[in-house]
ZAPAGU-750527 format. One line per 8 residues: number of its first residue (from 1); their letters; for each residue z, x, y of N, C-alpha, C. Coordinates in nm, 2 decimals. Layout:
! ZAPAGU-750527
NUM) a) Z:X:Y:Z:X:Y:Z:X:Y; ...
END
This chain:
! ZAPAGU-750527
1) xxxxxxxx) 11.11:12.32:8.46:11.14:12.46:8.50:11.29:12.49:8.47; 11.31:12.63:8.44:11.46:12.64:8.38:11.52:12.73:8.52; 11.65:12.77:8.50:11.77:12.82:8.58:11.84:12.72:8.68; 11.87:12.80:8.76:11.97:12.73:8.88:11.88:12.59:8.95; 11.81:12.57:8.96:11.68:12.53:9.04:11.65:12.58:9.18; 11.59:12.51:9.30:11.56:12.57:9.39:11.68:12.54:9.52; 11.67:12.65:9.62:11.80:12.54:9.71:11.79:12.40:9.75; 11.70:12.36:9.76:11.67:12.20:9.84:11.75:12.11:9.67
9) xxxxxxxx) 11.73:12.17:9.57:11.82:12.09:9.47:12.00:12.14:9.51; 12.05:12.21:9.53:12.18:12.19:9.59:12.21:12.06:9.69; 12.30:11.97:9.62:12.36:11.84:9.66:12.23:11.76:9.70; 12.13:11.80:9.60:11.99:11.70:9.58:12.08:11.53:9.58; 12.16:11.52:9.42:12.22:11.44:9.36:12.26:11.35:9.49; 12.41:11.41:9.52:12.47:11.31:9.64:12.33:11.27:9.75; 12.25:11.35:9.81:12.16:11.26:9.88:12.11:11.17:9.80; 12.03:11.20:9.71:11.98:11.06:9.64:12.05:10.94:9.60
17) xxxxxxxx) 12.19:10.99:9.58:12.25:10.81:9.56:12.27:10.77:9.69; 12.27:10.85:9.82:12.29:10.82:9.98:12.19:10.74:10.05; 12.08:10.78:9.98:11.98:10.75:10.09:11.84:10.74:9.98; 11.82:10.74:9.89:11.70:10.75:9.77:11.69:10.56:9.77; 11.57:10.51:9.77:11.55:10.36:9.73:11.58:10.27:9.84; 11.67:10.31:10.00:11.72:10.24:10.07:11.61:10.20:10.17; 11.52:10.11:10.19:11.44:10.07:10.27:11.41:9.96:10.29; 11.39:9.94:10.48:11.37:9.82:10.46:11.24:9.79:10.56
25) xxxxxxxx) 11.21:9.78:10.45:11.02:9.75:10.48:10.97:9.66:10.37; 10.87:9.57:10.35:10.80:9.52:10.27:10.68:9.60:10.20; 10.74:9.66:10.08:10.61:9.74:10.03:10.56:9.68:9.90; 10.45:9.71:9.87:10.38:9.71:9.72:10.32:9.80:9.73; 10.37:9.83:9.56:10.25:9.98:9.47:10.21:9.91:9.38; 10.09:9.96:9.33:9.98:9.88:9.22:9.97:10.06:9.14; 10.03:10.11:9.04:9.94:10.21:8.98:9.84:10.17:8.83; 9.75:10.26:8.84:9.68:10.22:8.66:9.62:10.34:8.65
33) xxxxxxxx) 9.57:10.36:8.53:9.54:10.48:8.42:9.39:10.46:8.38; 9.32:10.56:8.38:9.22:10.53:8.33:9.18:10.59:8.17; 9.12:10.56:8.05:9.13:10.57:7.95:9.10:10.76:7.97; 9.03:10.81:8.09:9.00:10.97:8.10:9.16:11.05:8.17; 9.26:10.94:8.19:9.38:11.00:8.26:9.34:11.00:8.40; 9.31:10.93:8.46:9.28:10.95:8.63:9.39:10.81:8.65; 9.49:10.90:8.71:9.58:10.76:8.74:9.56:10.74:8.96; 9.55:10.59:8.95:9.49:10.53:9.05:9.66:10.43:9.10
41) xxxxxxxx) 9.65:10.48:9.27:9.78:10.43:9.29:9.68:10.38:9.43; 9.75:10.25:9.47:9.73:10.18:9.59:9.86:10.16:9.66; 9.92:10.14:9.80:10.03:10.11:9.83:10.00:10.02:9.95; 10.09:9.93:9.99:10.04:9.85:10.11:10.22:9.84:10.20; 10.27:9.92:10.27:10.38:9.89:10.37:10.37:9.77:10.44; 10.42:9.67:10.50:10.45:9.59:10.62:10.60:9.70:10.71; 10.57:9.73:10.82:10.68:9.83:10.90:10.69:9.75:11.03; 10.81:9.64:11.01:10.76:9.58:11.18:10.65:9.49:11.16
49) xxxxxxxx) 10.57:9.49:11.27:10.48:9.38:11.29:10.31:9.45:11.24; 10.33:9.63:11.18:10.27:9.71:11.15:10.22:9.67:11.00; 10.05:9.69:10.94:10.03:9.72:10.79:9.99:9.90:10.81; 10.03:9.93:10.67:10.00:10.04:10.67:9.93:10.04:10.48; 9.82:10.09:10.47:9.73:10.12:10.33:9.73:10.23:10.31; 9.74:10.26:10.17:9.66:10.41:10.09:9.63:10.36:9.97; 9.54:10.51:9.93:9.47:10.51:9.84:9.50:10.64:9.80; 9.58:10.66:9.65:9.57:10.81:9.62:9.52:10.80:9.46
57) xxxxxxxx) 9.41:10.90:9.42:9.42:10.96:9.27:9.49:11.08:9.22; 9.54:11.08:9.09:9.59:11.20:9.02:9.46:11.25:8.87; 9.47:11.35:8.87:9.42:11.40:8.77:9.48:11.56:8.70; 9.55:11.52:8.61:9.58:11.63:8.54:9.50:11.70:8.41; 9.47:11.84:8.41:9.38:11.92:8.33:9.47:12.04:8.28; 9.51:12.04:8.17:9.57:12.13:8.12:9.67:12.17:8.24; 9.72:12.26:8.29:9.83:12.33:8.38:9.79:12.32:8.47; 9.72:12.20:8.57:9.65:12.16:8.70:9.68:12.03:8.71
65) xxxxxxxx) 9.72:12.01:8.87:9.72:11.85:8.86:9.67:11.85:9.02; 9.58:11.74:9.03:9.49:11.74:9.18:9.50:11.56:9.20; 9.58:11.55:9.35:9.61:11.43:9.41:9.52:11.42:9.51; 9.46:11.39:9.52:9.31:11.30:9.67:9.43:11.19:9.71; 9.53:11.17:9.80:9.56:11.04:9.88:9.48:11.00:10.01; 9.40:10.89:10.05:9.41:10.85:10.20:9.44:10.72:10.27; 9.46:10.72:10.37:9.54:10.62:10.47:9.42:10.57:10.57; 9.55:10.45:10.58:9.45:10.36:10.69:9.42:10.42:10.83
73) xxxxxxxx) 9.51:10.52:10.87:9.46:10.63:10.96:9.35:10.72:10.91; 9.31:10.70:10.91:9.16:10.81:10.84:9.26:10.97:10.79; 9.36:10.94:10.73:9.38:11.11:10.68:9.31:11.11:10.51; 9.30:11.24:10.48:9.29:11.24:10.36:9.38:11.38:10.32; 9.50:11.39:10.22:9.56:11.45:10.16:9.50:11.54:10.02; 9.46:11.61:9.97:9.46:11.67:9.88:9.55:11.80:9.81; 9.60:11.75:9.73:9.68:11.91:9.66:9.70:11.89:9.56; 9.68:12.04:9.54:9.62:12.11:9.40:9.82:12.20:9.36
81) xxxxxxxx) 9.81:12.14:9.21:9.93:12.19:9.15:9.91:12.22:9.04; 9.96:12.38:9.05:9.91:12.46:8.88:10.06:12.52:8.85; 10.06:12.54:8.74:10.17:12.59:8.64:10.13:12.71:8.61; 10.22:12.82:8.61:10.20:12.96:8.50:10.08:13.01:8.57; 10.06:13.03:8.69:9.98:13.11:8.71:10.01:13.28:8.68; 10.13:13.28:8.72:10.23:13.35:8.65:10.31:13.33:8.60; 10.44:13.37:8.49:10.50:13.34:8.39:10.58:13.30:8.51; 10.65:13.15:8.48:10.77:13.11:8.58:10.72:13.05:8.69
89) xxxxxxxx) 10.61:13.00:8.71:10.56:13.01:8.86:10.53:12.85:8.86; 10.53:12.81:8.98:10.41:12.70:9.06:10.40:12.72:9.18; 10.25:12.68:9.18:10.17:12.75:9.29:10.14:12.54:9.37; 10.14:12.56:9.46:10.11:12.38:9.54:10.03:12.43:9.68; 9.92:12.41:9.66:9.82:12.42:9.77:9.82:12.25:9.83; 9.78:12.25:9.98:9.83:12.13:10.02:9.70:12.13:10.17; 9.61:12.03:10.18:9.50:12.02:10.24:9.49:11.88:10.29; 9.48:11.92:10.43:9.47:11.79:10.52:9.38:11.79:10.61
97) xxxxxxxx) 9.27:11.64:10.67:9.21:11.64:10.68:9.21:11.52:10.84; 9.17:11.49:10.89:9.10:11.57:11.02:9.18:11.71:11.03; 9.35:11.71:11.07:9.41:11.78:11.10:9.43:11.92:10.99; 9.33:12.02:11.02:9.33:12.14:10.94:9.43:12.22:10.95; 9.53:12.21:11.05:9.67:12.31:11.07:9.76:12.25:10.98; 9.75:12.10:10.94:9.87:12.05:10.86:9.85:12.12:10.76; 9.77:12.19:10.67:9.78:12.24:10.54:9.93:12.33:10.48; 9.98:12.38:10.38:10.00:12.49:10.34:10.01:12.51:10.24
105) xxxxxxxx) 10.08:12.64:10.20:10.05:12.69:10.05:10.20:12.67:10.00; 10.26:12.66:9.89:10.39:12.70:9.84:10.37:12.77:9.73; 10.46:12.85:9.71:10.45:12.91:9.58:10.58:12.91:9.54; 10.63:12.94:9.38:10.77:12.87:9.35:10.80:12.97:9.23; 10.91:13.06:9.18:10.96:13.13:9.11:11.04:13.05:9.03; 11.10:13.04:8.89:11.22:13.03:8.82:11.25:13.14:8.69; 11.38:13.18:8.72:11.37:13.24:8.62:11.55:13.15:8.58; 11.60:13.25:8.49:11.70:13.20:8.40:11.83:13.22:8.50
113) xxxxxxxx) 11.83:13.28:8.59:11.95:13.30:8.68:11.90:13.31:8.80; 11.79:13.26:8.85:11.73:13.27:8.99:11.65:13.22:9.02; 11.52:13.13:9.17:11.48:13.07:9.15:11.46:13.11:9.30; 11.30:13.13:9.38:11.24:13.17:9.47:11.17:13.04:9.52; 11.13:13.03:9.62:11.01:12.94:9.70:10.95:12.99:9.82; 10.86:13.02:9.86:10.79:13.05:9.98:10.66:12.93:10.02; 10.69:12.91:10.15:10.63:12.84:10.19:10.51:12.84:10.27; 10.42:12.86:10.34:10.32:12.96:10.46:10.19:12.83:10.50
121) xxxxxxxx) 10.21:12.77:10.62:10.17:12.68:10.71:10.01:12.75:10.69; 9.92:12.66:10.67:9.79:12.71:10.68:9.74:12.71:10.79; 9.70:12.79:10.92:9.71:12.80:11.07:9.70:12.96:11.07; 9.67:12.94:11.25:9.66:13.13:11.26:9.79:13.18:11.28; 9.86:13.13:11.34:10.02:13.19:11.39:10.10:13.06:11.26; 10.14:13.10:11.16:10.23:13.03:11.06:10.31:13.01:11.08; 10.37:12.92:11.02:10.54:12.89:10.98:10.62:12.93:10.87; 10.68:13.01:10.86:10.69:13.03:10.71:10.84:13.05:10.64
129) xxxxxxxx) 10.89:12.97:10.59:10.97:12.94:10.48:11.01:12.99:10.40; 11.13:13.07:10.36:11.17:13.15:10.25:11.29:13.07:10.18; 11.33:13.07:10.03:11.46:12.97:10.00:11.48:13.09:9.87; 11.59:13.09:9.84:11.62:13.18:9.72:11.74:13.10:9.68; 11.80:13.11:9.53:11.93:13.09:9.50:11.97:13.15:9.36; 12.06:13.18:9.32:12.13:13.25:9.21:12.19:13.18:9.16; 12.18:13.17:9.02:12.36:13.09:8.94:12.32:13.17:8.80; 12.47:13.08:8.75:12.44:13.06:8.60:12.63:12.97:8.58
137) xxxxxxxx) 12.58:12.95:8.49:12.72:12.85:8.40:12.75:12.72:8.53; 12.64:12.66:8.58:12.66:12.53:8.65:12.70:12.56:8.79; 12.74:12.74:8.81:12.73:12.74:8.95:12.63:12.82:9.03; 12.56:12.79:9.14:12.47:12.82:9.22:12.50:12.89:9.38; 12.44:12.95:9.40:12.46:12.98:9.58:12.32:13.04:9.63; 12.27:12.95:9.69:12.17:12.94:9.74:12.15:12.98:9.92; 12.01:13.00:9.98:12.01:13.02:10.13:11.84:13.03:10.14; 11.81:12.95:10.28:11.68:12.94:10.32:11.65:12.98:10.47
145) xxxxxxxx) 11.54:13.00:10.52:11.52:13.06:10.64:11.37:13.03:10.70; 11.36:13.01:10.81:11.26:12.95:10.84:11.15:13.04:10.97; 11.06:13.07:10.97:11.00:13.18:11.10:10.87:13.14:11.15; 10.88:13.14:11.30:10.74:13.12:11.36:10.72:13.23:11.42; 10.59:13.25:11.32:10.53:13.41:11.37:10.48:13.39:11.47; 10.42:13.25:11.55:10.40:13.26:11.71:10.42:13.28:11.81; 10.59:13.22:11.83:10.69:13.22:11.90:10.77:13.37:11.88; 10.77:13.42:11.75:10.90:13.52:11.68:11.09:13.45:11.73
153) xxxxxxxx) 11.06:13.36:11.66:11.21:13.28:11.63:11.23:13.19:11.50; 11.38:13.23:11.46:11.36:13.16:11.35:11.42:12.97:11.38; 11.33:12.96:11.27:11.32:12.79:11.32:11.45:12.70:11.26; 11.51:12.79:11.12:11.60:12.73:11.06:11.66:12.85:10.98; 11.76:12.85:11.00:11.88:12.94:10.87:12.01:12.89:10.77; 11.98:12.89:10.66:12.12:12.76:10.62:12.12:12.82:10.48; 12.27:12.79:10.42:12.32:12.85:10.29:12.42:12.78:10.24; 12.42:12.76:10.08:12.47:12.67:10.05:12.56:12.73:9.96
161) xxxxxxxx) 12.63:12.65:9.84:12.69:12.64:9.72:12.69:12.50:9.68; 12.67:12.50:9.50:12.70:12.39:9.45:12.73:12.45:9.29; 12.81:12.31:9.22:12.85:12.33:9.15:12.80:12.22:9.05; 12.78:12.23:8.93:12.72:12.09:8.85:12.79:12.13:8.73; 12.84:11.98:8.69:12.87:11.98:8.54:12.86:11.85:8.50; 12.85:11.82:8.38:12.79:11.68:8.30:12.87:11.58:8.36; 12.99:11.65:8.41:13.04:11.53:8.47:13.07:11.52:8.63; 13.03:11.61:8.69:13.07:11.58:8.85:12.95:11.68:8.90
169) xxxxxxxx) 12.92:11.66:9.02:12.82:11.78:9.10:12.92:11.78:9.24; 12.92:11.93:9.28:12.99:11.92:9.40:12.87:12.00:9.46; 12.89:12.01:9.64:12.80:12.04:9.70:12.86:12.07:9.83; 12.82:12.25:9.86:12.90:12.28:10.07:12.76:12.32:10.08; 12.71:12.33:10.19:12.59:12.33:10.23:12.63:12.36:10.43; 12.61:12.51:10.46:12.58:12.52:10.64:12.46:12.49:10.67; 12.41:12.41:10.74:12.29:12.38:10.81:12.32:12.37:10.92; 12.11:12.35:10.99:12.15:12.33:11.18:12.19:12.48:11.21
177) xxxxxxxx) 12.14:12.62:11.16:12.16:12.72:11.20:12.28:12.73:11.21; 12.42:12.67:11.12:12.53:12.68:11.12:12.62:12.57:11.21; 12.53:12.48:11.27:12.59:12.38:11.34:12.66:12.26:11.26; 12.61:12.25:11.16:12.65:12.15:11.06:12.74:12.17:10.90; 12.83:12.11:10.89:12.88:12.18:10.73:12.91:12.05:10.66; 12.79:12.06:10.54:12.79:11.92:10.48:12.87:11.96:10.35; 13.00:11.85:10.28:12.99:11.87:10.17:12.98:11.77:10.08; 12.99:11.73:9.97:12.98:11.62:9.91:13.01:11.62:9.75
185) xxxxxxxx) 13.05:11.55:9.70:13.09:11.52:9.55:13.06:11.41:9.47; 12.99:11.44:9.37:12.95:11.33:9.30:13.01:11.36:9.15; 13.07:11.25:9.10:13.12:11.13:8.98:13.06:11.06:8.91; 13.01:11.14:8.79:12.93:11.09:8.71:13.01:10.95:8.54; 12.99:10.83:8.64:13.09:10.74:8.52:13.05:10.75:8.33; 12.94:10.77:8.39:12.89:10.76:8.19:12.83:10.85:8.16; 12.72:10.91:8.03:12.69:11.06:7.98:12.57:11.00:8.06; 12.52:10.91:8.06:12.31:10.91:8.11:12.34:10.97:8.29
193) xxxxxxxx) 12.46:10.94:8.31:12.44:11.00:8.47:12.36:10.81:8.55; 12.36:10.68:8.48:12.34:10.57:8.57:12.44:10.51:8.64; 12.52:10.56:8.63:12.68:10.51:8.68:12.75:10.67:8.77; 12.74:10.60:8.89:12.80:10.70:8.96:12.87:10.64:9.13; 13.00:10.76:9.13:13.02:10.74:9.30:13.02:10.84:9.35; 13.03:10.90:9.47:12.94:11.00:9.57:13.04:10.96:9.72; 13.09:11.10:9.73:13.12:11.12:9.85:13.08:11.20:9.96; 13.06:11.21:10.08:13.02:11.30:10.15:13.04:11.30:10.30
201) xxxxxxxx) 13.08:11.40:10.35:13.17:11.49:10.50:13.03:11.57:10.55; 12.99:11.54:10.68:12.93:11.59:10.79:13.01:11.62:10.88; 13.02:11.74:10.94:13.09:11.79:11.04:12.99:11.88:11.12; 12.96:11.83:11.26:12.89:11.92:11.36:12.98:11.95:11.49; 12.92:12.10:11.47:13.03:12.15:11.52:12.98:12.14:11.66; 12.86:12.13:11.71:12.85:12.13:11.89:12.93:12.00:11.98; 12.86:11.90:11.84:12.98:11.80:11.92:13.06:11.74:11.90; 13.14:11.81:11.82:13.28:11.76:11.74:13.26:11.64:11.65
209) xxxxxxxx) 13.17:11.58:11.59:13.16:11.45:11.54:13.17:11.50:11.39; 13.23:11.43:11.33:13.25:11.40:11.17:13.18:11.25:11.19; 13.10:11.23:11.01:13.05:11.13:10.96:13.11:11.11:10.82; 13.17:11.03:10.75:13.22:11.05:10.64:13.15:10.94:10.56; 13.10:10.94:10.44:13.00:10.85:10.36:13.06:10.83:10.23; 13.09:10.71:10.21:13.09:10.69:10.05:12.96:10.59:9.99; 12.96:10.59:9.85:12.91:10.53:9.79:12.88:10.55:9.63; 12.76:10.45:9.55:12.78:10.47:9.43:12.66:10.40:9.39
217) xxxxxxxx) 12.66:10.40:9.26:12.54:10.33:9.18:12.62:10.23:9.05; 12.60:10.16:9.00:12.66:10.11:8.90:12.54:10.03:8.79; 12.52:10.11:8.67:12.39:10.03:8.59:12.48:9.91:8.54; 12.42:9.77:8.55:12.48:9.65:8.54:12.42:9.66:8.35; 12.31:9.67:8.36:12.24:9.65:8.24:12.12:9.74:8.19; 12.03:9.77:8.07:11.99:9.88:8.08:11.86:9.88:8.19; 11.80:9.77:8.25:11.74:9.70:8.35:11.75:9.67:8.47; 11.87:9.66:8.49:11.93:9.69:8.61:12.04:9.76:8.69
225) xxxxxxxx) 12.03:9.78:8.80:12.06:9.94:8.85:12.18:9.87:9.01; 12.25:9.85:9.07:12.30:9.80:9.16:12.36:10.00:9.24; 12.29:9.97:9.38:12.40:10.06:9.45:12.44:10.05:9.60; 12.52:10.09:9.66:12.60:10.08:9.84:12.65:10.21:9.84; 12.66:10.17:9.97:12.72:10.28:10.02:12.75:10.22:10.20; 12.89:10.30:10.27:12.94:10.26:10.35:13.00:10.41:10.46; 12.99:10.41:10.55:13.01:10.51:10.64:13.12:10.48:10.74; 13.16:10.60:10.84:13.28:10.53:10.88:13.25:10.47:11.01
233) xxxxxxxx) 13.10:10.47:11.07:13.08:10.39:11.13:13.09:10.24:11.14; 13.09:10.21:11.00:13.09:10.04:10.98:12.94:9.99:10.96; 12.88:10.10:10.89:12.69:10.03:10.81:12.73:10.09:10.70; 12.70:9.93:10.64:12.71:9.87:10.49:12.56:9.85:10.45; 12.49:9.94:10.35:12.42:9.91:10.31:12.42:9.91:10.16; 12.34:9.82:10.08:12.34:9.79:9.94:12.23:9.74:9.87; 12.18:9.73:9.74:12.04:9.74:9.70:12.05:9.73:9.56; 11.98:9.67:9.50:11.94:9.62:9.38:11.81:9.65:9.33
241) xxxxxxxx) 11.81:9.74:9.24:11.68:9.73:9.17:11.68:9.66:8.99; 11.62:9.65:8.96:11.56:9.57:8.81:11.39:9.58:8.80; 11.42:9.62:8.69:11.27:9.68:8.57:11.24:9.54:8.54; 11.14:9.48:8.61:11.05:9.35:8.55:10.97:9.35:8.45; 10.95:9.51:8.39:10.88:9.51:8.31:10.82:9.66:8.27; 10.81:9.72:8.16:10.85:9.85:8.14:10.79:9.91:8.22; 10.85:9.99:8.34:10.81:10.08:8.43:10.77:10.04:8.58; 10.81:9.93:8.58:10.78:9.80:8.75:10.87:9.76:8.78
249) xxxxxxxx) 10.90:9.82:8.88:11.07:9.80:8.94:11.07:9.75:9.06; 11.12:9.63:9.05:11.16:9.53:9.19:11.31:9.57:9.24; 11.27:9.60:9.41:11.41:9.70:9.44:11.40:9.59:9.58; 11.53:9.54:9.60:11.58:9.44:9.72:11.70:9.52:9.78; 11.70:9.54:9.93:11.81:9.63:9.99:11.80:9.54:10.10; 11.92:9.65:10.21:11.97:9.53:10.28:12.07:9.66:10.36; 12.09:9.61:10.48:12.19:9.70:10.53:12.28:9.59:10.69; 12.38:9.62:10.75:12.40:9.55:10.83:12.56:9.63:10.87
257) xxxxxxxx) 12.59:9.61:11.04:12.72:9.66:11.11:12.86:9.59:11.05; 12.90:9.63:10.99:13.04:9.58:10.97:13.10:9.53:11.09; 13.13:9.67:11.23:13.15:9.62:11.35:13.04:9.56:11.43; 12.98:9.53:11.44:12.91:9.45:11.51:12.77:9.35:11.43; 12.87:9.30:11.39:12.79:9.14:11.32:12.75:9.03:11.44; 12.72:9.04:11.50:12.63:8.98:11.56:12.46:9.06:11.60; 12.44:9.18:11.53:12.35:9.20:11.52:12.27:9.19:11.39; 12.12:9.21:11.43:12.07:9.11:11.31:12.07:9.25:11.18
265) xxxxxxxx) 12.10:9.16:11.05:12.04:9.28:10.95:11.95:9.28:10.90; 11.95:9.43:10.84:11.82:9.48:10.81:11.77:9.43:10.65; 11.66:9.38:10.61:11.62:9.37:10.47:11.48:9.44:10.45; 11.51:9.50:10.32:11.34:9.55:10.26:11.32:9.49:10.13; 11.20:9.49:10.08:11.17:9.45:9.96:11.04:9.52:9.90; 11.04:9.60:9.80:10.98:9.67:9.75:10.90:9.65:9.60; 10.83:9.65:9.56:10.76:9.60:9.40:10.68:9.74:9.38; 10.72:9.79:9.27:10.58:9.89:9.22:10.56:9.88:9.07
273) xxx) 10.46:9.82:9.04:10.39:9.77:8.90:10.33:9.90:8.86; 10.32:9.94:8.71:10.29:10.04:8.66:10.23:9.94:8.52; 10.12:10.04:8.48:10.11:9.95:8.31:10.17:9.97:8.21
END
């Protein structure tokens, strides 16, 4: 999709090198392909002393693509994703099962200097979600809003700005109905964008707290990927992933208190094999 993109991509980047891959749970993913294109994914969590299983398929048909996931809780997921219903458009229908109020609809605009989303809870009294943003030449200003036509209050109001260029992304973002003012900067070390550091300032204003976050990514090799990151609380987390094999990526993290090492730390270990 072309233009600015949508607001939830404003300081997308710095979250993801913050918080993207950092888990610490024991998971396996199994995906495979069927010679008709029906790709088949299994996943298995350990969370705690917890298993958790799914089962999802994909099937893509020309400008359609339909995901069946379900879980070891009896849900079943289905959603349906079309292209160009209208010029610029995706349409994401989203169906859930026992629970029929979880559903909703999205629908998604881009054009060359602007970029819509609506959201609408499938239920009798909705929720409904509006996000708009404007740019061009790498800069954007975006804003979203959130409404329960049950209650008549709005659930969320926030507006951003960001800035992107091949070589840095910056990001101010008000959230929290204006309670919160996040911003963040990311440093892009080489042209692929695998080498990076990332800064970022939370400031909430009800109760005076600042959070300040650094961190980075650093490609060791074209196989392997190393990243941390450190807060000024004193949690040090850091993670390693490596490609075992084209498109199966074994990812090992880890997190633990700088100030208080005598508590135990956290480890996850993750494998997802692809063919």
């Amino acid at each position: 999709m072309k233009g600015p993109g949508l607001f939830s991509d404003i300081g997308k980047k710095a979250k993801d090198l913050l918080t993207r891959d950092y888990s610490y749970d024991q998971k396996l993913t199994i995906s495979t392909r069927s010679a008709t294109g029906v790709a088949l994914t299994s996943g298995a969590v350990k969370k705690g002393g917890l298993y958790a299983l799914d089962v999802s398929t994909q099937y893509n048909y020309k400008n359609t693509l339909v995901d069946v996931k379900i879980d070891t809780d009896s849900n079943i997921t289905t959603t349906f994703t079309v292209l160009d219903v209208l010029p610029y458009t995706k349409t994401i229908a989203t169906f859930k099962l026992p629970d029929r109020n979880a559903g909703k609809m999205e629908f998604q605009y881009f054009h060359d200097h602007a970029a819509f989303s609506s959201v609408v809870a499938l239920k009798q009294t909705p929720v409904v979600d509006l996000s708009a943003s404007f740019g061009a030449h790498g800069v954007v200003f975006g804003a979203e809003a959130g409404f329960d036509t049950s209650s008549g209050i709005f659930t969320k109001y926030n507006a951003g700005v960001g800035l992107k260029k091949p070589e840095h992304d910056v990001s101010v973002i008000l959230a929290d109905k204006g309670d919160t003012l996040r911003a963040s900067y990311v440093y892009h070390l080489d042209e692929k964008q695998r080498s990076s550091v990332v800064a970022e300032i939370n400031r909430k204003f009800s109760t005076n707290e600042n959070t300040f976050t650094v961190g980075g990514a650093y490609a060791v090799d074209p196989q392997t990927t190393v990243k941390a990151r450190l807060n000024n609380s004193g949690k040090l987390g850091a993670l390693l992933q490596h490609e075992v094999k084209p498109k199966s990526i074994l990812t090992i993290s880890g997190e633990f208190e700088t100030k208080a090492l005598d508590r135990t730390p956290k480890f996850g270990l993750a494998l997802a094999l692809k063919p």
